[in-house]
C-alpha positions as CSV (number, residue, x, y, z in Angstrom):
1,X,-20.6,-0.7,-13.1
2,X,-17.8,0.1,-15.5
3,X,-14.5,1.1,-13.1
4,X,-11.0,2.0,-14.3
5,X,-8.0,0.7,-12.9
6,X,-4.6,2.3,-13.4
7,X,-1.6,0.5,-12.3
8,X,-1.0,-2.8,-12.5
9,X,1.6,-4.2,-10.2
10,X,1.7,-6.6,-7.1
11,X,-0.9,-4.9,-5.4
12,X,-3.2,-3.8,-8.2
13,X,-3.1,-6.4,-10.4
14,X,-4.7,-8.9,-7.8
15,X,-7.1,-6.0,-6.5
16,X,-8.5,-5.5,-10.5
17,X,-8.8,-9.5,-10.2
18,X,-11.0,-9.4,-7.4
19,X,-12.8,-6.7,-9.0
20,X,-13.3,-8.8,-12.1
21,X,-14.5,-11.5,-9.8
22,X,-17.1,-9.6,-8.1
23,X,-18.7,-8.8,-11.5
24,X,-17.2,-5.2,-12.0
25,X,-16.3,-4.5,-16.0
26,X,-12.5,-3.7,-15.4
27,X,-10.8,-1.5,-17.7
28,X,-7.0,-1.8,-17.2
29,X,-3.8,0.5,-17.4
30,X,-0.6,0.1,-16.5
31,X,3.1,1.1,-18.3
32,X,4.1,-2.7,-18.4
33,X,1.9,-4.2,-21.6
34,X,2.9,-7.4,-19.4
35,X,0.9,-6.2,-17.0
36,X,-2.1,-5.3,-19.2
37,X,-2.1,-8.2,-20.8
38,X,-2.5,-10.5,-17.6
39,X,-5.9,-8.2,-16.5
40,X,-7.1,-9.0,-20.1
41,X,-6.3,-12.4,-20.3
42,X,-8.8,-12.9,-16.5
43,X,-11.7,-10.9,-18.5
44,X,-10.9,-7.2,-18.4
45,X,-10.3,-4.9,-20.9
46,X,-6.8,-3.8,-21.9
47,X,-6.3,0.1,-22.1
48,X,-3.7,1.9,-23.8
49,X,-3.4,4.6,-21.6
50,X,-4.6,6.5,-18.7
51,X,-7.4,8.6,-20.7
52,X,-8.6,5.3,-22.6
53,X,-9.1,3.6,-19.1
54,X,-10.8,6.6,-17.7
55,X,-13.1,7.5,-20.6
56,X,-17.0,5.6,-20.0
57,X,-15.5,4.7,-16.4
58,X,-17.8,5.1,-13.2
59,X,-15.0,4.5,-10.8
60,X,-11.3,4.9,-11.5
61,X,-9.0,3.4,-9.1
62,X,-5.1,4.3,-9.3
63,X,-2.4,2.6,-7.9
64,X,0.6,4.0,-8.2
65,X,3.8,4.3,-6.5
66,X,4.0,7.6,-5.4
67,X,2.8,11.4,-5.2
68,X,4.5,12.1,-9.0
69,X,3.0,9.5,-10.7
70,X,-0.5,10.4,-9.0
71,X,0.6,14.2,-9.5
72,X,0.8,12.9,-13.3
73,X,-2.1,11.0,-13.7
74,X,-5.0,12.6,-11.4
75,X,-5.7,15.3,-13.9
76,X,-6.0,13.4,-16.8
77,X,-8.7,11.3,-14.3
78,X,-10.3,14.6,-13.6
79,X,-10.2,16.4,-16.7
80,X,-11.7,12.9,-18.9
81,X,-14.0,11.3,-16.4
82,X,-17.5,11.4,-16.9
83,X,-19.5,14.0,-14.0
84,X,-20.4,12.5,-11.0
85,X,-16.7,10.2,-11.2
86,X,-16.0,8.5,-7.9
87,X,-12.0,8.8,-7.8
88,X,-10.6,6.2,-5.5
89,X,-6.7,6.5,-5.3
90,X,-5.3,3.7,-3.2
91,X,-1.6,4.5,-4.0
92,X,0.4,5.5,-0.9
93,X,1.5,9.4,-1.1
94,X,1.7,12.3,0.9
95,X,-1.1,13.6,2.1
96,X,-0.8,17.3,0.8
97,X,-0.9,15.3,-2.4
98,X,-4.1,14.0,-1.6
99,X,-5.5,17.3,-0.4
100,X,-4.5,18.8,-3.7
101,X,-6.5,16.4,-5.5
102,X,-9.5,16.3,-3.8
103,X,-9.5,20.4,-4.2
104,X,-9.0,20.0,-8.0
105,X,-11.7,17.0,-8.4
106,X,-13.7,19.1,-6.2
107,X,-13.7,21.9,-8.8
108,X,-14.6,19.9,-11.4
109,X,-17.3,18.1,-10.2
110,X,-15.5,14.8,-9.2
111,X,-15.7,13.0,-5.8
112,X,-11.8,11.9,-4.8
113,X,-10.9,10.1,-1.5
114,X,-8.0,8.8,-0.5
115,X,-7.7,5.3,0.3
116,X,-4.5,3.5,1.1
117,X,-4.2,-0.2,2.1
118,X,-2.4,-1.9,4.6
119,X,-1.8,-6.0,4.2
120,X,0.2,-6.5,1.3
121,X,0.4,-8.8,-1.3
122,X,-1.7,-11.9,0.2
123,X,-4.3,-9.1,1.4
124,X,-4.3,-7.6,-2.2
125,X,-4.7,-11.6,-3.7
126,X,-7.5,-12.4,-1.0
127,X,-9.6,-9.3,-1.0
128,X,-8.5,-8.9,2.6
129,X,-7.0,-5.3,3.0
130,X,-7.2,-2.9,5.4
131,X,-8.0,0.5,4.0
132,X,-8.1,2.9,5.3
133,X,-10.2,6.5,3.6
134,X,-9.9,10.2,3.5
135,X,-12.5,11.7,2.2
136,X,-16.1,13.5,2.6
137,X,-18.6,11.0,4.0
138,X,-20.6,10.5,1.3
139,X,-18.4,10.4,-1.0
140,X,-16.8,7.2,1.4
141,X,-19.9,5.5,2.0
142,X,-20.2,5.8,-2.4
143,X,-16.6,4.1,-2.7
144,X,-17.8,1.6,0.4
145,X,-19.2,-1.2,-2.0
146,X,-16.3,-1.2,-4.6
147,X,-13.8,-1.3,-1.0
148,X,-15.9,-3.5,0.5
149,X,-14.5,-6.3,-2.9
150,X,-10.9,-5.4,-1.9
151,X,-10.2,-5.3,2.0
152,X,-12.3,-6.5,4.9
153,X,-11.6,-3.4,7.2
154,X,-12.7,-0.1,5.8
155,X,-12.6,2.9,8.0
156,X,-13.5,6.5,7.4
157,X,-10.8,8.1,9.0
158,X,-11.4,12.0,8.3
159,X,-11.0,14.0,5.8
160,X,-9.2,14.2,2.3
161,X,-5.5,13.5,3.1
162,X,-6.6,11.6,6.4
163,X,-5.8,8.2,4.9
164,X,-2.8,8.6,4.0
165,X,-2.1,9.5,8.0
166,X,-3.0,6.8,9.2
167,X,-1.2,5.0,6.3
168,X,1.7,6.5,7.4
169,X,1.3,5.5,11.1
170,X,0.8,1.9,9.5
171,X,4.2,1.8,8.0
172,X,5.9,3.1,11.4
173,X,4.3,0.3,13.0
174,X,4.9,-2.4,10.4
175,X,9.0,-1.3,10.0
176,X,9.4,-1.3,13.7
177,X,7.5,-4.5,14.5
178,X,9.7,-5.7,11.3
179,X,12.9,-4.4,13.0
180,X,12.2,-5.8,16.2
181,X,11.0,-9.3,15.0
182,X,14.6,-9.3,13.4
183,X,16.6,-8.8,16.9
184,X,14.8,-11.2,18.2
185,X,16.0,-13.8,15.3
186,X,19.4,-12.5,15.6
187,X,19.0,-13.3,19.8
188,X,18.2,-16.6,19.1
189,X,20.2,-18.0,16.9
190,X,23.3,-16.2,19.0
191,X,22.2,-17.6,21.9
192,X,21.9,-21.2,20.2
193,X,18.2,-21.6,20.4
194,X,16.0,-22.4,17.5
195,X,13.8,-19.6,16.1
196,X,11.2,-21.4,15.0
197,X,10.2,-22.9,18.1
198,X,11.3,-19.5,19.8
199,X,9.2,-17.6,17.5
200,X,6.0,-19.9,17.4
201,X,5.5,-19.0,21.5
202,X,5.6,-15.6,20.3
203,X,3.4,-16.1,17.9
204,X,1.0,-17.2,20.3
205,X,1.3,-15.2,23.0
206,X,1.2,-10.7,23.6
207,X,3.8,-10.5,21.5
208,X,1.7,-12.1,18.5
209,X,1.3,-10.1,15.4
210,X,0.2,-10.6,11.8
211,X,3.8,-9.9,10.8
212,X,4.8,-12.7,13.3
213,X,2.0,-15.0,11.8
214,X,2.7,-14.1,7.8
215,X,6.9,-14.1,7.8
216,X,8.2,-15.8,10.7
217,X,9.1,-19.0,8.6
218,X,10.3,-16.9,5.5
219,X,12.3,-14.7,7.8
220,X,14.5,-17.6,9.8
221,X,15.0,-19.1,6.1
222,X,15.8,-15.6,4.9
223,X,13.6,-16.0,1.6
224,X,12.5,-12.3,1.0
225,X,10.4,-12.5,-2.1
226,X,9.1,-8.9,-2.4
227,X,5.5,-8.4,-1.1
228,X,6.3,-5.0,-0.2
229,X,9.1,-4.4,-1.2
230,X,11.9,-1.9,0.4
231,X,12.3,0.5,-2.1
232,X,8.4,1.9,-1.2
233,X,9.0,1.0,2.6
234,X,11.5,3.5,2.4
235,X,9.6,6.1,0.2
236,X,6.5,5.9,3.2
237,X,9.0,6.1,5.9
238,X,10.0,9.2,4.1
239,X,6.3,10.2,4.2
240,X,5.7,9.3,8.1
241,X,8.8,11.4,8.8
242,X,7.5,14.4,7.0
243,X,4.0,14.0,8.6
244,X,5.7,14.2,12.0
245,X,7.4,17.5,11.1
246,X,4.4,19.3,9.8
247,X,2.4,18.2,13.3
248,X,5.4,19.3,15.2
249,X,5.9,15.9,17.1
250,X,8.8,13.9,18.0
251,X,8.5,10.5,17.0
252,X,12.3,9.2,17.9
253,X,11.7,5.3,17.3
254,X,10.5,6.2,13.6
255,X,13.6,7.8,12.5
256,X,15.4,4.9,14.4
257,X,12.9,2.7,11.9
258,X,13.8,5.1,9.0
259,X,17.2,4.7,8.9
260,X,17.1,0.6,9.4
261,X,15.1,1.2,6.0
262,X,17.2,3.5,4.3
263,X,20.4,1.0,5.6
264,X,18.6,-1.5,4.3
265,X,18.4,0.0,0.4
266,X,21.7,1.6,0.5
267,X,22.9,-2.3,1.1
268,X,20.9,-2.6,-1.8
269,X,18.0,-4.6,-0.8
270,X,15.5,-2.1,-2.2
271,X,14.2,-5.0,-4.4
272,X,13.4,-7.3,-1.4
273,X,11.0,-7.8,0.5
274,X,10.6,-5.4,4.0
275,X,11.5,-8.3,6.1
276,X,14.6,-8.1,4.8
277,X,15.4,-5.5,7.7
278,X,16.8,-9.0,8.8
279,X,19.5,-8.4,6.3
280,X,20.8,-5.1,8.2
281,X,20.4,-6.2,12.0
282,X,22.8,-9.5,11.0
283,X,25.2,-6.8,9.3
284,X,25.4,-4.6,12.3
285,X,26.1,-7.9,14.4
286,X,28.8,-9.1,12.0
């Protein structure tokens, strides 16, 4: 099977890996050549655009950082894939930006669902992800084998725009845990006992988490190499806020966890990691 894969960064350029792993001939785009470059170098083939990695493809994935550049690209997918194209887009967007591109692949004979991840950077490197997909069901169940070389927890949530949700619930769940992980560092160390050991009992016990499991260590030695970083933790916080608004629900912790986030980039830690709400809960107790 012949898939396309457009963008390239630290989640889709392990993804495409796997991908290349599992036997798939990957066809690669991204705007960094860099980037390009690596998927050729593993066995894929380098595109120099969007059309180019689309054209022959069976399946085109995109991963992209938000509803413009998948507003962008999605109709070059439609209008130069081959009939019968399964579109997969696992970039994180709004989910009226999904809608509308399920109606327009709908028209032209493509099958689109929406299928965002959850797990980061180590889910993206060990084929571990959650994802989690919008979509008509047989066009999900089609996508299932290609998902199923990506993420170990694929769930058919509903339909086109559905994924991006419960993506969107994901990141409320993620920043707050992330915020709340911080206090407790912050508690701690103010109180003179060590966070490790404080943190490995809550590891193990209710208050366990994959956050908790993942960044405990990196977060007490405040190394916040970006997995995720804030800049797009900000941009889905944006999203779940929105979300909320169009259901007509008040959701008063996430705009507590929204503006942690948006504190934390106007500090300008954009480029870190999202653990790095550390960063803003030690500022606030300075």
């Amino acid at each position: 099977m012949n898939i396309g894969f457009v963008g390239l960064g630290i989640m889709g350029s392990p993804m495409a890996a796997n991908l290349l792993k599992a036997g798939y001939v990957v066809t690669g785009y991204d705007v960094s050549p860099a980037r390009v470059e690596r998927l050729a170098a593993l066995g894929g083939k380098a595109a120099p655009g969007v059309v180019d990695a689309v054209a022959g493809a069976d399946v085109v994935i995109t991963m992209l950082p938000d509803s413009p550049q998948v507003a962008e690209v999605a109709p070059l997918v439609i209008e130069y894939g081959r009939p019968n194209l399964l579109y997969i887009d696992m970039s994180t967007i709004k989910p009226e930006t999904s809608r509308w591109v399920a109606q327009k692949a709908a028209a032209a004979g493509v099958r689109a669902v929406d299928a965002p991840v959850s797990g980061g950077e180590r889910g993206a490197v060990d084929g571990t992800l959650s994802i989690m997909v919008g979509g008509a069901a047989e066009d999900v169940e089609k996508a299932r084998p290609v998902l199923e070389r990506l993420g170990t927890t694929i769930v058919h949530v509903g339909p086109a725009g559905s994924g991006q949700t419960v993506k969107a619930a994901n990141q409320i769940v993620v920043g707050g845990i992330y915020g709340l992980v911080s206090e407790a560092i912050v508690l701690l160390e103010a109180s003179g006992v060590d966070p490790v050991a404080g943190l490995d009992v809550l590891a193990g016990g209710l208050a366990g988490s994959r956050i908790l499991e993942l960044k405990r260590h990196t977060m007490v030695k405040r190394e916040f190499a970006p997995g995720f970083r804030i800049d797009l933790h900000h941009k889905d916080m944006g999203i779940a806020v929105a979300a909320a608004r169009e259901a007509g629900v008040s959701l008063p912790l996430t705009g507590q966890i929204a503006q942690l986030v948006a504190a934390a980039r106007a500090q300008g830690h954009g480029s870190l990691d999202h653990s790095a709400l550390l960063k803003v809960v030690e500022r606030l107790n300075a």
